[in-house]
C-alpha positions in Angstrom: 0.0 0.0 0.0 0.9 3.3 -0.6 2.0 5.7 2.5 -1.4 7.6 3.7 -0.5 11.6 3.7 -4.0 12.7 3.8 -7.5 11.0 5.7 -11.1 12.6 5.4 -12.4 11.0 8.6 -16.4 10.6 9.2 -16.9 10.1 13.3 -20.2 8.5 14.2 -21.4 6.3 17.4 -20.4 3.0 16.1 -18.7 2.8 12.5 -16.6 5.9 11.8 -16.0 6.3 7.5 -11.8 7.0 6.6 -10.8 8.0 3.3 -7.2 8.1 3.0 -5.0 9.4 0.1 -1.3 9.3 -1.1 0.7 12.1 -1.6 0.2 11.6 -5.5 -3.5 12.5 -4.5 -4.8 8.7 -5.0 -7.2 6.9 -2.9 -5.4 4.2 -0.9 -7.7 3.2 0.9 -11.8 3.3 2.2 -13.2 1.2 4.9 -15.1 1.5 8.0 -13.9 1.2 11.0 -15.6 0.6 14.5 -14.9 3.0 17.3 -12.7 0.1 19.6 -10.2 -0.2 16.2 -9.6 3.2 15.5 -6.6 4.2 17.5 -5.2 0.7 16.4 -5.7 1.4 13.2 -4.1 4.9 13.2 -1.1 3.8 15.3 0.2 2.0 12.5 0.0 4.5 10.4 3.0 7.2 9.9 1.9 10.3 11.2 -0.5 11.9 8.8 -3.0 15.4 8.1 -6.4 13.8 9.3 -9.8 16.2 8.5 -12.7 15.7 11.1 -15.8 17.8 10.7 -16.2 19.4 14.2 -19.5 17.7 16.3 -19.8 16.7 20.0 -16.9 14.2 20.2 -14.5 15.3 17.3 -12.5 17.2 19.7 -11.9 14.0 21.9 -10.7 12.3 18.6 -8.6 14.9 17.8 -6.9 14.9 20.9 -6.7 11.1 20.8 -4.9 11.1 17.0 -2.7 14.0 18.0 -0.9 11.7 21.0 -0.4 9.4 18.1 1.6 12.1 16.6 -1.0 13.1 14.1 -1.9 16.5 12.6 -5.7 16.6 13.0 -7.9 19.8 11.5 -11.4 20.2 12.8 -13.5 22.0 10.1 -16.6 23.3 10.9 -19.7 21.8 8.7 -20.2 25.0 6.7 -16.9 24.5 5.6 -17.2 20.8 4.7 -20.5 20.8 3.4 -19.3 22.3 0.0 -17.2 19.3 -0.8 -19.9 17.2 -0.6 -20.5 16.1 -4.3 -23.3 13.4 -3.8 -25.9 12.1 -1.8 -25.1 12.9 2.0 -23.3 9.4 3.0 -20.8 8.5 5.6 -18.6 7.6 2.3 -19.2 11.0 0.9 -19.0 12.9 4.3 -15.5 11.5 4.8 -14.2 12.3 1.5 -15.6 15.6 2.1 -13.5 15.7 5.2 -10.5 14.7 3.2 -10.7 17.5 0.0 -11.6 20.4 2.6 -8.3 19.5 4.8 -6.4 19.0 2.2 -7.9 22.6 0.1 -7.6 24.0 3.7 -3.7 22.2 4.5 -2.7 24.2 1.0 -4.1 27.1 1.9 -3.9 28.4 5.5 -4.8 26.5 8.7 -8.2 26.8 10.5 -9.8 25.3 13.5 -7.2 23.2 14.8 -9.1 22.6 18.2 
């Protein structure tokens, strides 16, 4: 697989979305994760720029991926919400979450919790 630079993650109760790209800009890999694999899941990984819309537990994520040596950005849903190019999915959403960190990572930085 190729190394993960960029993840759109979509937090839910249960099953969170993560769409993760290259530095090339491909898709390397989509899957759902449940909650009790996630920090196994992203300690394997080499530190990374992972996008989270902000809602009522992103900022315990965020401080949970950022231990892992993680760069996390928490985007509000205004901002997300434009990248959104289909029907509202958690597949989508995290996508979403990936193309407005990454547009936001090129540009300046916002909402970083």
């Amino acid at each position: 697989m190729q190394t993960i630079t960029t993840i759109g993650l979509d937090i839910a109760k249960s099953v969170f979305q993560v769409h993760g790209v290259d530095a090339a800009g491909q898709v390397v890999i989509r899957r759902q994760l449940k909650r009790r694999a996630i920090l196994e899941f992203f300690q394997k990984l080499p530190p990374c720029l992972i996008g989270i819309e902000v809602c009522a537990s992103s900022h315990h994520w965020a401080r949970e991926l950022r231990a892992l040596g993680h760069t996390v950005r928490l985007m509000p849903p205004s901002y997300v919400k434009p990248y959104v190019k289909r029907q509202k999915n958690d597949t989508t959403d995290a996508e979403a979450n990936y193309e407005a960190a990454y547009g936001n990572h090129a540009s300046h930085q916002t909402g970083d919790g």
